[in-house]
TIPA-724503 format. One record per residue: x, y, z of N, C-alpha, C in turn; residue number from 1; residue in one letter. Coordinates in steps of 0.02 Angstrom, whole numbers, plus 32768, in hexadecimal, padded with zeros to 4 digits. Each point is the difference from the previous one (the first is absolute). Layout:
N
SITE    n.X    n.Y    n.Z   ca.X   ca.Y   ca.Z    c.X    c.Y    c.Z   rofi   selo
SITE      X      Y      Z      X      Y      Z      X      Y      Z    NUM      A
...
END
This chain:
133
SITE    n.X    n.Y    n.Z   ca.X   ca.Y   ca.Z    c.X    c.Y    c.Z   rofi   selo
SITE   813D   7A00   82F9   7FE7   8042   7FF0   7FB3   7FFE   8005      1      X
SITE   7FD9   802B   802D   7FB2   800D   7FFB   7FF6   8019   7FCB      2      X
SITE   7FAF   7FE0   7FED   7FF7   7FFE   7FC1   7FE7   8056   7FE5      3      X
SITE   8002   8029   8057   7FF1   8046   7FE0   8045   8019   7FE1      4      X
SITE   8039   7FD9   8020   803D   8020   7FED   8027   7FE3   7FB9      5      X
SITE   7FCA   7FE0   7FE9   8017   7FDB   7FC3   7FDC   802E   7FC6      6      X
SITE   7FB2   8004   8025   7FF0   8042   7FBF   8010   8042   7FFE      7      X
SITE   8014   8015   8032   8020   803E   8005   8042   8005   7FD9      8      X
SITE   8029   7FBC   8005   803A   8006   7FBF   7FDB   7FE8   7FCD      9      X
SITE   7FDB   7FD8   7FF0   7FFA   8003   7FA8   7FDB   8042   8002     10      X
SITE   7FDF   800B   800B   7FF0   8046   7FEB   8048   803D   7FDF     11      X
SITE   800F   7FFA   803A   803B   803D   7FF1   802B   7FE9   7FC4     12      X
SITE   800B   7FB9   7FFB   8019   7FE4   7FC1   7FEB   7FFD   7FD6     13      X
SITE   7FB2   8010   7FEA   7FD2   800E   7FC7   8014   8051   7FEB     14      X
SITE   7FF3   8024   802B   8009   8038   7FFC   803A   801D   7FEC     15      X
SITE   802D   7FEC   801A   8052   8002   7FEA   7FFE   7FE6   7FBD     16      X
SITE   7FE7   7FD8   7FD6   801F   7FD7   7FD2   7FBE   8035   7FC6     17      X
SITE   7FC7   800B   8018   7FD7   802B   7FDC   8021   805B   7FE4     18      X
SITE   8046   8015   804A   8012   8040   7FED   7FAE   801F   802E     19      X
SITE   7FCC   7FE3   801F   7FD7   8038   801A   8014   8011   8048     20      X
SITE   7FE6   8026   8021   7FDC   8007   802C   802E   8001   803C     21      X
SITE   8002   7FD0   8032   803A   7FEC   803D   802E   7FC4   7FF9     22      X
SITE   8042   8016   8001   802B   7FDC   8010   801A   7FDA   803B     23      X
SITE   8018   7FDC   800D   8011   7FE5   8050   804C   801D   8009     24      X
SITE   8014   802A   803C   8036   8012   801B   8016   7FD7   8051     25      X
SITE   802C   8011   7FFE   800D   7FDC   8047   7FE7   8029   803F     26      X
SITE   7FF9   8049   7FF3   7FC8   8031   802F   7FAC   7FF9   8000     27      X
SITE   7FEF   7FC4   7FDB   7FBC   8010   7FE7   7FF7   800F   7FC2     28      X
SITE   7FC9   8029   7FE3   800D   8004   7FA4   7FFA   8039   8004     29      X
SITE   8016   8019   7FB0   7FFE   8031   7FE5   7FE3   802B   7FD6     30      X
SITE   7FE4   802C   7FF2   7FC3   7FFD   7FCD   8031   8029   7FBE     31      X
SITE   7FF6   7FEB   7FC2   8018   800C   7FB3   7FCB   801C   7FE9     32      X
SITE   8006   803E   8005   7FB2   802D   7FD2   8022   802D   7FB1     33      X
SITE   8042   7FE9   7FF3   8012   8012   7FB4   7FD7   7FD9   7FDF     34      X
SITE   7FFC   803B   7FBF   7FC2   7FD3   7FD7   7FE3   8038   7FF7     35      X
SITE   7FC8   7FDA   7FD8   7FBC   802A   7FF2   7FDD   7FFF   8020     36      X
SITE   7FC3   8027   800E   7FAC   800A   802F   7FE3   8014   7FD2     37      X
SITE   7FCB   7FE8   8006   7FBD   8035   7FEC   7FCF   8008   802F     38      X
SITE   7FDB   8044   8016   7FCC   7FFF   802D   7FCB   804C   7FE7     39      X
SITE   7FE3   8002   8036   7FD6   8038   800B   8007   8031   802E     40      X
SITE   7FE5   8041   800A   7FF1   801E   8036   7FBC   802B   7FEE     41      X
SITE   800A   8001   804D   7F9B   8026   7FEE   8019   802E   803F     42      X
SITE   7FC3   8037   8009   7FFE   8041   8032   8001   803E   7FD3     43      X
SITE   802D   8037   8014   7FF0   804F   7FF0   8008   7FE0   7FB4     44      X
SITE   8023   7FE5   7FE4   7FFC   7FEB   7FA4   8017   7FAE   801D     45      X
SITE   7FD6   7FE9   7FC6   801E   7FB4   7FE1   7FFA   7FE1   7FC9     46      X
SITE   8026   7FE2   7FF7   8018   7FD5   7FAC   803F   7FD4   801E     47      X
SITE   8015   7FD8   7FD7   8034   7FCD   7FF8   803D   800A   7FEE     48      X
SITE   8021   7FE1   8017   805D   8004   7FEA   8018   7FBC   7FFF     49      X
SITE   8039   8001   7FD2   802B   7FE0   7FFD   8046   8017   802A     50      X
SITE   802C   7FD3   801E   8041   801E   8014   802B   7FBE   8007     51      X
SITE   8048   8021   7FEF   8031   7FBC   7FEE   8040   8020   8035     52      X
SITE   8017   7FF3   802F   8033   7FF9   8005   8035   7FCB   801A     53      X
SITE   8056   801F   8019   8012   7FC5   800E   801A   8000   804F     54      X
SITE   8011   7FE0   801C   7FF0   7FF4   8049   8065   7FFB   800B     55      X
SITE   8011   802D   8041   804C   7FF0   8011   7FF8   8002   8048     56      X
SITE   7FFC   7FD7   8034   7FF5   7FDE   8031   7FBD   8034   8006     57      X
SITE   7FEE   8034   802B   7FC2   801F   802D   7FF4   802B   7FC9     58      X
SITE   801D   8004   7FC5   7FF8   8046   7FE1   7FF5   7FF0   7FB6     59      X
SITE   7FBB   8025   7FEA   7FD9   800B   7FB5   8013   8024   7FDF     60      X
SITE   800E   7FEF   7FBF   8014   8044   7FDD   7FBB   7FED   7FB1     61      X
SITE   7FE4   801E   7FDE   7FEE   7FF7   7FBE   7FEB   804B   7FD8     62      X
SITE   7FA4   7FC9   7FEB   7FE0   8039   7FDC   7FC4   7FDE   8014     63      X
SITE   7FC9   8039   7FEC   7FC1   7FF3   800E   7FE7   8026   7FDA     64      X
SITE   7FCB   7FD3   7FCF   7FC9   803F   7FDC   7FB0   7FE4   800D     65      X
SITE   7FF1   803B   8018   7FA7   8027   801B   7FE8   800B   7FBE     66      X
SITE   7FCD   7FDF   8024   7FB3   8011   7FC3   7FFC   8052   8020     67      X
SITE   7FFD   800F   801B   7FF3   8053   8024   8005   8010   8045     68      X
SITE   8056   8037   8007   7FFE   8028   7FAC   801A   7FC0   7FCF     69      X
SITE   7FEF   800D   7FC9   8033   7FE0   7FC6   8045   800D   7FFF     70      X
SITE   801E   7FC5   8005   8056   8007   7FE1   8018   7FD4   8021     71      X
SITE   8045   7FF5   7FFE   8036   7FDD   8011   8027   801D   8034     72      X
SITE   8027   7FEF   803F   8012   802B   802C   8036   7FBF   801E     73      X
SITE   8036   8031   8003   802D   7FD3   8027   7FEA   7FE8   806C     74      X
SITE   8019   7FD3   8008   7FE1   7FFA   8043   803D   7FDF   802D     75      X
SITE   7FFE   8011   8047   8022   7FD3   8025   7FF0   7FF1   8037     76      X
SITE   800A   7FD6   801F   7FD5   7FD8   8059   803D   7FD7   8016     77      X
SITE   7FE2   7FD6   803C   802E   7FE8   8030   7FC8   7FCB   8011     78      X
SITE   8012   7FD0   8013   7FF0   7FB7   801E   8005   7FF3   8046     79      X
SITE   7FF3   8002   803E   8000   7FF1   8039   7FC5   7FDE   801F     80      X
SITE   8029   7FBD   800E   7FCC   7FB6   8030   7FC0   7FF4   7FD5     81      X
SITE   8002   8017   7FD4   7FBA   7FF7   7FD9   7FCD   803E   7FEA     82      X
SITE   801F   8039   800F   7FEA   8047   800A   8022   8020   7FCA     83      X
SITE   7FE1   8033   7FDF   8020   8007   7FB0   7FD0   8054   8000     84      X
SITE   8037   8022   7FE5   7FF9   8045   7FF8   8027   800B   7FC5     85      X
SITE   7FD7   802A   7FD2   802E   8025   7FB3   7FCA   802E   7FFF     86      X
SITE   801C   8039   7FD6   7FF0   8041   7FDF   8008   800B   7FC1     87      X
SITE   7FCB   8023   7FD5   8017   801A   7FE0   7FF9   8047   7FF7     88      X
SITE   804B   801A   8011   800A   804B   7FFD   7FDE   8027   7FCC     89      X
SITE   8012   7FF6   7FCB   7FD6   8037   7FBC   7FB1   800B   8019     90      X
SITE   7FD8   7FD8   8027   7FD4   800D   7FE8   7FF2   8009   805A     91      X
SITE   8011   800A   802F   8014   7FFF   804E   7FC8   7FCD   801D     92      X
SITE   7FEE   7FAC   7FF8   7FF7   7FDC   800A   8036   7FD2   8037     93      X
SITE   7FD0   7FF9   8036   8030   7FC8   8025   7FD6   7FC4   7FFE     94      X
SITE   8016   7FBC   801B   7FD5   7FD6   7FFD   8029   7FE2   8054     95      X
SITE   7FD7   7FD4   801C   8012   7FD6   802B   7FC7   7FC3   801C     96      X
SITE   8021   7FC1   8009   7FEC   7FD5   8012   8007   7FBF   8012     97      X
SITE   7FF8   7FC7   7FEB   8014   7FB7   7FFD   7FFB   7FCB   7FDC     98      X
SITE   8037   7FDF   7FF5   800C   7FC7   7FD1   7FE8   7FC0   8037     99      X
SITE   7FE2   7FD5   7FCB   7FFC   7FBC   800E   8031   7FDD   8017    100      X
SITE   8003   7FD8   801E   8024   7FDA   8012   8022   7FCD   7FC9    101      X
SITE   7FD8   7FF3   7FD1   800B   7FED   7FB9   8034   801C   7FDA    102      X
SITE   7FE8   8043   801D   8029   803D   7FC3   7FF5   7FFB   7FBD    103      X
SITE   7FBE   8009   7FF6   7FC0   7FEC   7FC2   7FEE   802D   8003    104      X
SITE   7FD1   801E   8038   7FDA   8044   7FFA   8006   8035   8047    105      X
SITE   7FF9   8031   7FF3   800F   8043   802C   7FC1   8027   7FF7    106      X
SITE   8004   802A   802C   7FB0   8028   8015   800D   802E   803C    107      X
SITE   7FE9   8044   7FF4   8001   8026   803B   7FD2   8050   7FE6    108      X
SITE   8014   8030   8019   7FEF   803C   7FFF   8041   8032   7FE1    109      X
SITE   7FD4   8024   7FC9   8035   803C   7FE7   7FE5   8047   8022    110      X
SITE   8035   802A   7FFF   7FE9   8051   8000   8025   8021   7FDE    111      X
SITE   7FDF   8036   7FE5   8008   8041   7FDF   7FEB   8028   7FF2    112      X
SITE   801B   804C   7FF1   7FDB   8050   800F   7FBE   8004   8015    113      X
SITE   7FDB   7FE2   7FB1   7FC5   7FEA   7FF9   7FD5   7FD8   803E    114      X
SITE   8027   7FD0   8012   7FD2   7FD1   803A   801F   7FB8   7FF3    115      X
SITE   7FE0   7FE9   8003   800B   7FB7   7FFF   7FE3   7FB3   8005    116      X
SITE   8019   7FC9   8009   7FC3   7FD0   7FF6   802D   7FBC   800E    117      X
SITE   7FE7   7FCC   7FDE   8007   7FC1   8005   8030   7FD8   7FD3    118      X
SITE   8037   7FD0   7FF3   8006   7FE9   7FBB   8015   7FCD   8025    119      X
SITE   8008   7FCB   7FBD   800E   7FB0   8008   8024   7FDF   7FC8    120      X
SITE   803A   7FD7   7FE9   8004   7FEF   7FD3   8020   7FA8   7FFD    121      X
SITE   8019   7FF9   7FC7   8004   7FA5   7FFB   803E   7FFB   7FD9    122      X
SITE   8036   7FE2   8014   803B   7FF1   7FC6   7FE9   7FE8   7FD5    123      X
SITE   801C   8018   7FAC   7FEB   7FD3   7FCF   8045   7FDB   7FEA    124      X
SITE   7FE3   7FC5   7FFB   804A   7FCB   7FD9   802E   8016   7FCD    125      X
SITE   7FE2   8037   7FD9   803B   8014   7FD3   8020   8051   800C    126      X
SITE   801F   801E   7FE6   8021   8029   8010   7FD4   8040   7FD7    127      X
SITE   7FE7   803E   802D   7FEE   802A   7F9E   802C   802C   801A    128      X
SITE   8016   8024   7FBD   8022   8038   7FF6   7FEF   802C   8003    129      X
SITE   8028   8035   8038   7FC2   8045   7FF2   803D   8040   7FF9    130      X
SITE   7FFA   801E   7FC9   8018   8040   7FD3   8002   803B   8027    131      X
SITE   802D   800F   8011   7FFA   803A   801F   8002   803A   7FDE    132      X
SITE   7FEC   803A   8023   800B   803E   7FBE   8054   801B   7FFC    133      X
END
């Protein structure tokens, strides 16, 4: 085995045994973005969110709560090759962009009524709970 192909499996075996990021499949890997994030966005408004959901092959389901507007809002997206799109309807926010290869952190461009802008965020290791109304 070359020794690139030796770190390319412990890696994926770190990762696997950590629960983060990419798994090894027999197609190549897969990216696991259930869980928690926390990030930012900036443009027509920005402030920070949290969002947790859970992942069923290409497809997001959770919650997400905005510093502004303020609140809690249910959300859902889809996963493709590394390309990641969710909304949240209540407040007519789309987001789209790309995950790491890690599947650690994601970053792209949102729009809505208002305009739009930039955001970025980072899995956090533990899970938070977020309350919906």
């Amino acid at each position: 085995m070359h020794v690139k192909s030796q770190a390319a499996a412990l890696t994926a075996l770190v990762l696997l045994a950590l629960g983060l990021g990419a798994t090894a499949t027999a197609g190549g890997s897969a990216l696991h973005l259930g869980g928690s994030w926390a990030g930012t966005y900036s443009g027509a408004v920005s402030g920070k969110f949290t969002l947790t959901w859970t992942q069923t092959r290409g497809t997001l389901k959770g919650a997400i709560k905005l510093s502004r507007p303020s609140g809690s809002y249910p959300i859902n997206g889809t996963i493709v090759r590394g390309k990641i799109r969710f909304g949240v309807v209540a407040v007519g926010a789309t987001y789209k962009g790309s995950v790491s290869a890690s599947g650690l952190k994601m970053s792209g461009t949102w729009a809505s009524g208002p305009g739009g802008g930039s955001w970025s965020a980072h899995k956090l290791l533990t899970v938070t709970r977020i309350k919906l109304p």
